[in-house]
C-alpha positions as CSV (number, residue, x, y, z in Angstrom):
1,X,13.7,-17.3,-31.5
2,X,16.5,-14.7,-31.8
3,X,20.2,-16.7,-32.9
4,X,23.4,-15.4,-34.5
5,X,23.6,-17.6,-38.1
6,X,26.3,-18.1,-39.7
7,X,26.3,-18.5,-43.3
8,X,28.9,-18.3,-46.5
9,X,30.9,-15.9,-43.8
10,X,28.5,-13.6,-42.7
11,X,27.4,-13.5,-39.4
12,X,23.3,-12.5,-39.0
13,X,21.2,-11.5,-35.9
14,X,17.8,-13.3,-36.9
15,X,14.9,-13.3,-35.0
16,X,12.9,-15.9,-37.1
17,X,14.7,-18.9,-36.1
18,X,12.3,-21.8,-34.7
19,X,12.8,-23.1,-31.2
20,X,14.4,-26.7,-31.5
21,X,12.1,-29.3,-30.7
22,X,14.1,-32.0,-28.8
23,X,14.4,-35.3,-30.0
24,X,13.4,-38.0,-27.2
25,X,16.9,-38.9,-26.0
26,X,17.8,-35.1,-25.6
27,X,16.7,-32.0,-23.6
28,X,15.8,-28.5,-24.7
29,X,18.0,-25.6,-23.0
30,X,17.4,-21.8,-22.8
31,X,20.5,-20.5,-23.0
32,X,21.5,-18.2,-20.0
33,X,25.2,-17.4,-20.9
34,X,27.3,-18.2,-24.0
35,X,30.9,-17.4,-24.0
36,X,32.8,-16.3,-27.6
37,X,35.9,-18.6,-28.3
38,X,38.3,-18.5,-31.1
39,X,36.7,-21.6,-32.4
40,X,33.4,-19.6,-33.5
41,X,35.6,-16.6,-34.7
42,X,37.4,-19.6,-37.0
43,X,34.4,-20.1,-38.3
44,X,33.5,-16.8,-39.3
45,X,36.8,-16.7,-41.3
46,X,35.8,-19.6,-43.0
47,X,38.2,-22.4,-41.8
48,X,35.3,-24.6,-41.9
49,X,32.5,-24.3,-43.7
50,X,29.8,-24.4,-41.3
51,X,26.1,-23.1,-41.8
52,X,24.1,-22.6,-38.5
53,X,24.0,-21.2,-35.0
54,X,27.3,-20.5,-33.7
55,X,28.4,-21.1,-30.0
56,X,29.9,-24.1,-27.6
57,X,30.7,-22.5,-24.4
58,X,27.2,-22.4,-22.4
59,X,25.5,-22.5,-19.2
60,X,21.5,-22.9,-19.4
61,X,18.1,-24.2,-17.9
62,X,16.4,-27.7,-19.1
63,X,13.1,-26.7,-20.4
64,X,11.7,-30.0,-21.4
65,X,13.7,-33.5,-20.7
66,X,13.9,-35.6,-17.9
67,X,12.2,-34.2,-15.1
68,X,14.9,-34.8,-12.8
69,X,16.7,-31.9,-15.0
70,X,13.6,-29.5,-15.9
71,X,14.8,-26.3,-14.5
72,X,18.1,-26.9,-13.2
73,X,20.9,-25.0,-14.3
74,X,23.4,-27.2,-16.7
75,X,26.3,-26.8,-18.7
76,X,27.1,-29.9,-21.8
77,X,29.6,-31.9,-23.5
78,X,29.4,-30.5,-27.2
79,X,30.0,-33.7,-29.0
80,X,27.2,-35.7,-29.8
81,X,28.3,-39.2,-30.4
82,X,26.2,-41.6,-32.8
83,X,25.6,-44.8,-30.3
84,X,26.0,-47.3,-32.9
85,X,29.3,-46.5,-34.8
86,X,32.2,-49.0,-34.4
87,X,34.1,-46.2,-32.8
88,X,31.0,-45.6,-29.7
89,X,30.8,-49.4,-29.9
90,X,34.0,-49.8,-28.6
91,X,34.1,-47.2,-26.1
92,X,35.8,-44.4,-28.1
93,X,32.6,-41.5,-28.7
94,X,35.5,-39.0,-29.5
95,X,35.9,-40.7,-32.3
96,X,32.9,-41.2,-34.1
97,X,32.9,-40.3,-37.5
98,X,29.3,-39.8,-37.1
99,X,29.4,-37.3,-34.4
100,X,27.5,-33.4,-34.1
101,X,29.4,-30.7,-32.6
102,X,27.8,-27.8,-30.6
103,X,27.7,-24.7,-32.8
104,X,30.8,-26.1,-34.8
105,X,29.4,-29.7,-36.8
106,X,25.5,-30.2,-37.9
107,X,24.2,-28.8,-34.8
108,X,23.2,-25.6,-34.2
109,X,24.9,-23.7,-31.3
110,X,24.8,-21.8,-28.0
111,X,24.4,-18.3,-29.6
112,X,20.6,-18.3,-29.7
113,X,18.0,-18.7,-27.1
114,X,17.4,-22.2,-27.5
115,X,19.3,-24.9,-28.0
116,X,19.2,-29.2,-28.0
117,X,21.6,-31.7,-26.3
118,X,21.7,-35.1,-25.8
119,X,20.4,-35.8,-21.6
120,X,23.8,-37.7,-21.4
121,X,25.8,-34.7,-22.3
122,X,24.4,-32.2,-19.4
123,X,25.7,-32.0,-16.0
124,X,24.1,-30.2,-13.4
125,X,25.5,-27.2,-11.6
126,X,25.9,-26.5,-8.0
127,X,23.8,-23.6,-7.0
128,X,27.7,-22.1,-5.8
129,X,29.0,-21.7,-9.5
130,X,27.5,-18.5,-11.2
131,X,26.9,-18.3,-14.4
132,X,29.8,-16.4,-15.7
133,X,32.2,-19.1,-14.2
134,X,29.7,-22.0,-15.4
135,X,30.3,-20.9,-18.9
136,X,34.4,-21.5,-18.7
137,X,33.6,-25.6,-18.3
138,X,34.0,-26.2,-21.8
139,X,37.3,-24.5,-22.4
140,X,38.6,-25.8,-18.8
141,X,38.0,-29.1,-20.2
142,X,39.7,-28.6,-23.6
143,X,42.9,-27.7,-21.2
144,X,42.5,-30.5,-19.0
145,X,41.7,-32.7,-22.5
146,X,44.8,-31.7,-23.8
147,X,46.8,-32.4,-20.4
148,X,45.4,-36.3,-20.9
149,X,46.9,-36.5,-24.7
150,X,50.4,-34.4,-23.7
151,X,52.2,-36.6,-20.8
152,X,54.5,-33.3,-18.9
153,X,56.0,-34.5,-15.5
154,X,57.4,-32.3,-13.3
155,X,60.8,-32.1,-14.7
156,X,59.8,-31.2,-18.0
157,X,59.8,-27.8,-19.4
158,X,56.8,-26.6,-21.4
159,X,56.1,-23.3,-23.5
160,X,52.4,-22.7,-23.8
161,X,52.2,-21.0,-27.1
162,X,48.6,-18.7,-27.4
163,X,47.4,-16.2,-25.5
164,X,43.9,-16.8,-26.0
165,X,41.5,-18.2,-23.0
166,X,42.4,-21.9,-24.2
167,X,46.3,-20.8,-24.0
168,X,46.2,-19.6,-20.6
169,X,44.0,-22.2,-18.9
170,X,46.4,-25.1,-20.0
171,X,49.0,-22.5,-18.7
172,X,47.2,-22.8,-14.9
173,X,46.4,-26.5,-15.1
């Protein structure tokens, strides 16, 4: 399988990489599109060490999972909770300590033909959204995210500060 790695800073096209063999409470996706954010460039400058395949922002086809899903298009939820962690116990996932993160946190990413996700993360797409919009879900639901944690009413004045995809979605939502 062909990925970009990411190791000690440098960024690698490899063709060697083994296709993931999904666990049995997760599907295995061929990746259709993968969109670049600034969180993946981060990680190339090193604000996190992380060692893997790099990529969150994806649309894709289940290739083996629940047969309801086997070859319809899906996009995911990037973080991959533990189950069992007081935190997911108690109905807060975000907050397990416990937790992979798509292409960012112990799991390898969107950049490569291949990747794995938990069934529960993937949500089936419409035949109406193409792929190019499909891979925006991610980010449009950082914006909307951040819009749940930051209250603004109508009166309020707010100064979006970033220019990046992130910055300009919260900007429109």
């Amino acid at each position: 399988m062909k990925g970009l790695w990411l190791e000690n800073q440098q960024l690698q096209l490899r063709t060697d990489l083994p296709v993931p063999s999904p666990p049995s409470d997760e599907a295995l996706v061929r990746v259709l599109r993968a969109g670049i954010c600034n969180t993946d460039l981060e990680l190339i400058r090193g604000y996190y060490p992380y060692k893997g395949i790099l990529g969150h922002e994806f649309v894709g086809v289940v290739e083996d999972g629940p047969e309801n899903l086997v070859n319809r298009r899906v996009v995911g939820e990037i973080n991959a909770a533990c189950g069992e962690c007081r935190f997911c116990r108690s109905g807060q996932p975000t907050h397990c300590q416990n937790r992979t993160v798509l292409g960012i946190v112990n799991r390898n990413g969107a950049f490569a033909d291949y990747l794995t996700l938990p069934v529960k993360n993937l949500h089936p797409l419409p035949d109406n959204i193409s792929n190019d919009a499909a891979t925006f879900t991610e980010p449009l639901a950082a914006a909307l995210e951040i819009q749940e944690q930051v209250r603004v009413r109508p009166d309020h004045q707010v100064l979006v500060v970033g220019d990046g995809k992130l910055g300009q979605l919260v900007a429109q939502t």
